[in-house]
C-alpha positions in Angstrom: -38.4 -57.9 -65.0 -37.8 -54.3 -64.3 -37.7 -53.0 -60.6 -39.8 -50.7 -59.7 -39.0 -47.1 -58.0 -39.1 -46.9 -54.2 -41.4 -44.5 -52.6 -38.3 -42.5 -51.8 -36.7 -42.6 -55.3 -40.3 -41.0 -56.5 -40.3 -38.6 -54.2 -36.7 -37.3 -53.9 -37.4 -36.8 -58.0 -40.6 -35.1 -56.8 -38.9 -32.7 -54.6 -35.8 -32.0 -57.4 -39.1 -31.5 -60.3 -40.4 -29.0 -57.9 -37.1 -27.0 -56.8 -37.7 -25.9 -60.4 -41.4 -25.8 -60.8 -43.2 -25.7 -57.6 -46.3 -25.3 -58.8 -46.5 -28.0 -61.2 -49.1 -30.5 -60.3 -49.5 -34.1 -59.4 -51.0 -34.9 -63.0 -48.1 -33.7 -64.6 -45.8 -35.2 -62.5 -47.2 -38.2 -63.6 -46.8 -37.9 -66.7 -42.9 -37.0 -66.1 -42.2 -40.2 -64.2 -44.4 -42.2 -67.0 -41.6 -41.0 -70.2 -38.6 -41.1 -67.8 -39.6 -44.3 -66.5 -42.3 -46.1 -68.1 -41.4 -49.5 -67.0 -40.4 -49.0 -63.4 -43.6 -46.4 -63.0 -46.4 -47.7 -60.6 -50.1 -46.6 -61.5 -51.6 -43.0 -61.2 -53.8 -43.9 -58.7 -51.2 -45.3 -56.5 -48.8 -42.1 -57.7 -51.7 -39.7 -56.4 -52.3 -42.1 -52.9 -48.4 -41.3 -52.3 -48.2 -37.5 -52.9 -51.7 -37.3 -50.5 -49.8 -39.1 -48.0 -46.5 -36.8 -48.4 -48.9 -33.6 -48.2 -47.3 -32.9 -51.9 -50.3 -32.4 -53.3 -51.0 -28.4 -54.4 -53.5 -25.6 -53.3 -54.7 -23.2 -55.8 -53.1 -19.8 -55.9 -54.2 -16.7 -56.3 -54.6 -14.2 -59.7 -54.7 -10.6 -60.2 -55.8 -8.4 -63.7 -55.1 -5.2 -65.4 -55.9 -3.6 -68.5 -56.0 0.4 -69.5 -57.7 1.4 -72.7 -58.3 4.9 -72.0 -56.2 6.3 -75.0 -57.0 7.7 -78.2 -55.4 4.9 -80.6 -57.7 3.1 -82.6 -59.4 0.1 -81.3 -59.5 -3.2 -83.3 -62.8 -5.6 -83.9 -62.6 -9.2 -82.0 -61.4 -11.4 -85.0 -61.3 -14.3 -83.1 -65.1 -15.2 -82.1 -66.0 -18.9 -82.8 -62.4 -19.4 -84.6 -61.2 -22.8 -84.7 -57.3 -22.8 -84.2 -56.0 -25.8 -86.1 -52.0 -24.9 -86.8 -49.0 -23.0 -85.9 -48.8 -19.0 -86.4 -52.6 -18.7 -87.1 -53.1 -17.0 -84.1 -50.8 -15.4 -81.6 -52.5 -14.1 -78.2 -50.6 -11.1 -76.5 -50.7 -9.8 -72.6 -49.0 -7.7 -69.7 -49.3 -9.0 -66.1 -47.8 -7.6 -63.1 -44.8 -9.5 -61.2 -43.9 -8.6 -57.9 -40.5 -7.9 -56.4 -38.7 -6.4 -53.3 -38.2 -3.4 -54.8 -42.1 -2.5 -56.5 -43.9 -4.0 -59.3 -42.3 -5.8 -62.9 -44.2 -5.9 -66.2 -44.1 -9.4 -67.8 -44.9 -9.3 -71.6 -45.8 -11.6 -73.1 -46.4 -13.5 -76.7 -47.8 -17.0 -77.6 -48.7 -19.2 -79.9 -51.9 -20.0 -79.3 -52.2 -23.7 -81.2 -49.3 -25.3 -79.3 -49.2 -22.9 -75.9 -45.2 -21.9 -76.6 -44.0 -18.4 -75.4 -42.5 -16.9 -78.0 -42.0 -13.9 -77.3 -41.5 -11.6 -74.1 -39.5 -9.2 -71.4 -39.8 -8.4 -67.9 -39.1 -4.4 -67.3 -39.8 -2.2 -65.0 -42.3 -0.2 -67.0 -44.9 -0.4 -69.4 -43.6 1.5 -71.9 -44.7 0.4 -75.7 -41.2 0.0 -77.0 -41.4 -3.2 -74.3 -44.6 -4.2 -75.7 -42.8 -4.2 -79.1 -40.1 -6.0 -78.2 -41.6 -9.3 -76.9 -43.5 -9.2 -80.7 -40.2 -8.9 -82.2 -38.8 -11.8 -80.5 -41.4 -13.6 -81.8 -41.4 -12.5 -85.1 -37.4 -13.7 -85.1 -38.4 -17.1 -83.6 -40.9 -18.5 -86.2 -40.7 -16.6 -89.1 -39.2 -19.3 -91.3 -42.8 -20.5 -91.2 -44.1 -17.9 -92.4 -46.7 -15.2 -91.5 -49.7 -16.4 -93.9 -53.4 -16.5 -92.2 -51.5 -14.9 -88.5 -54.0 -13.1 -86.7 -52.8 -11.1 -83.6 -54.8 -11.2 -80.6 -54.3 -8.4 -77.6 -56.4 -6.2 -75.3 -57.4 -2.4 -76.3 -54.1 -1.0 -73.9 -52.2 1.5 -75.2 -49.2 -0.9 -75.7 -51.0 -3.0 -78.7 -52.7 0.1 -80.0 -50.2 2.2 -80.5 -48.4 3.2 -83.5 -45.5 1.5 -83.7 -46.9 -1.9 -82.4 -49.3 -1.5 -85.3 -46.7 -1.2 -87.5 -45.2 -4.1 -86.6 -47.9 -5.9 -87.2 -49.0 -4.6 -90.3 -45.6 -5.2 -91.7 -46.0 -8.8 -91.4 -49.4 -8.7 -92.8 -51.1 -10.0 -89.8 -54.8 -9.3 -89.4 -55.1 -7.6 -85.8 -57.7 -8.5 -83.2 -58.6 -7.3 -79.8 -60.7 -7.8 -77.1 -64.4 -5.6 -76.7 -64.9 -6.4 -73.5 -62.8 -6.7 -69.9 -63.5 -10.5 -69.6 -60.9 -12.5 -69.0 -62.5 -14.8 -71.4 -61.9 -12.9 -74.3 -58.1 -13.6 -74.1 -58.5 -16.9 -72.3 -55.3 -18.3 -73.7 -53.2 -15.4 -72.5 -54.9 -15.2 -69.1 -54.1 -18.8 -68.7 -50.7 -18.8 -69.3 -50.2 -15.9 -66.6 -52.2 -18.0 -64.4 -49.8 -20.9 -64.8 -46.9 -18.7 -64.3 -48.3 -17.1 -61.3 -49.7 -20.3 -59.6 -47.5 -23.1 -60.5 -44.1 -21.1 -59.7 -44.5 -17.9 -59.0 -47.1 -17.6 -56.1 -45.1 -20.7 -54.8 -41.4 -19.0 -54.6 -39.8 -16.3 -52.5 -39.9 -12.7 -54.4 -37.3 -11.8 -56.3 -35.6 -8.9 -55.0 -35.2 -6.8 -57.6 -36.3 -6.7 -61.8 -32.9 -8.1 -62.5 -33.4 -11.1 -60.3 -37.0 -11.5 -61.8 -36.1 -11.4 -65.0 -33.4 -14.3 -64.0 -36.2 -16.3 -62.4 -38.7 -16.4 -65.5 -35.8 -17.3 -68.0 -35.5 -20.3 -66.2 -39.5 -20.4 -65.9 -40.4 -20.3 -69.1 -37.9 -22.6 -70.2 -39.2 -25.4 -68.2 -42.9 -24.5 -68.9 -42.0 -24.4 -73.1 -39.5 -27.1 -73.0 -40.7 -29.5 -69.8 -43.9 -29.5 -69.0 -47.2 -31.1 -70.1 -49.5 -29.5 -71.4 -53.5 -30.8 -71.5 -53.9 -29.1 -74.4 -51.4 -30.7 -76.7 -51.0 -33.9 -78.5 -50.2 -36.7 -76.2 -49.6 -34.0 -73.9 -46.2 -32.8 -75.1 -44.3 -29.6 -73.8 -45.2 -26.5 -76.5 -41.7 -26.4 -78.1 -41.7 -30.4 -78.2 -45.1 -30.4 -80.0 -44.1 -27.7 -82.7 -40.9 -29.8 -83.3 -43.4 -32.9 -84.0 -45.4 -30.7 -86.0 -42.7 -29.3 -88.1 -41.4 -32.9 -88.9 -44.3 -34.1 -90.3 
């Protein structure tokens, strides 16, 4: 018969989960101590009795937006209404978000798939020059083209970043069919929004600020490692870390 953790086992692996995600919540914890240990693992119930009683349990963060499509690039029709996203590189959702520092204000961009949640493309810098903007696209374009391009469709606001010629380009060259939002709801890029939010609430709002762009950068490599390779995700299969559930995908 196996033995079963001690309360302090669980929560000394609690405390070492959350040195590197601090955000990450009681849920997904769970679901951590369940594959690492799944026969030594008390119930959910019990698990979530134990991190109320340790005051480990997590209060919501906070969220900030931005968007500027005051430029005179063309702006792209939303592809993407009512679209039922069923595989890998069918669509790929695009977005800047601030990141604070010590010395003034980051630019995180952004690239993911939007069928198994995996960042696949980005780079923090301290501006929000295009050539930025292009680069994320291009290190996703590296990481999955040996599957192939066919049916992509590229989903972005209307700033100047994704409009703009040689973002276009880049897209066009890879035949993808290019989307964007019409509106300024957050809704209309809700996967991009959310992963922000999950950088930005479950680590981010939950650290001390990096004290300079280099640092930051630092930080989110190690971020987004743990959040593509490590952590659950609802919206998978069995709830499997993105890069985990492509790899299951891929094999099958």
């Amino acid at each position: 018969m196996c033995r079963e953790l001690s309360e302090k086992e669980i929560l000394d692996t609690v405390r070492d989960i959350r040195h590197e995600a601090p955000g990450i919540g009681a849920y997904k914890l769970y679901l951590m101590f369940k594959e690492l240990y799944p026969d030594e693992m008390r119930g959910r119930d019990w698990f979530y009795g134990l991190m109320h009683e340790s005051h480990l349990m997590l209060k919501p963060g906070k969220r900030r937006h931005t968007t500027s499509s005051n430029h005179p690039y063309r702006k792209y029709k939303n592809m993407i209404k009512g679209l039922t996203v069923n595989r890998i590189n069918q669509l790929w959702v695009a977005d800047i978000t601030y990141i604070d520092t010590d010395e003034g204000v980051a630019y995180l961009h952004l690239l993911t798939d939007a069928f198994t949640h995996e960042i696949i493309g980005w780079i923090l810098s301290d501006s929000l020059v295009a050539s930025n903007t292009v680069t994320a696209l291009d290190m996703g374009i590296s990481h999955v083209s040996p599957l192939g391009f066919d049916g992509l469709i590229h989903h972005s606001d209307r700033g100047v970043q994704y409009c703009c010629n040689q973002y276009i380009d880049r897209l066009q060259a890879i035949k993808a069919t290019i989307s964007m939002t019409e509106d300024y709801k957050p809704t209309d890029n809700a996967i991009a929004e959310r992963v922000n939010g999950i950088i930005k609430q479950e680590w981010l709002y939950r650290m001390k600020r990096p004290p300079d762009v280099v640092a930051a950068r630092d930080l989110l490599a190690r971020i987004i490692d743990f959040y593509n390779n490590r952590r659950p995700h609802r919206s998978n299969r069995d709830m499997l870390p993105p890069v985990r559930f492509r790899e299951a995908l891929t094999c099958m």
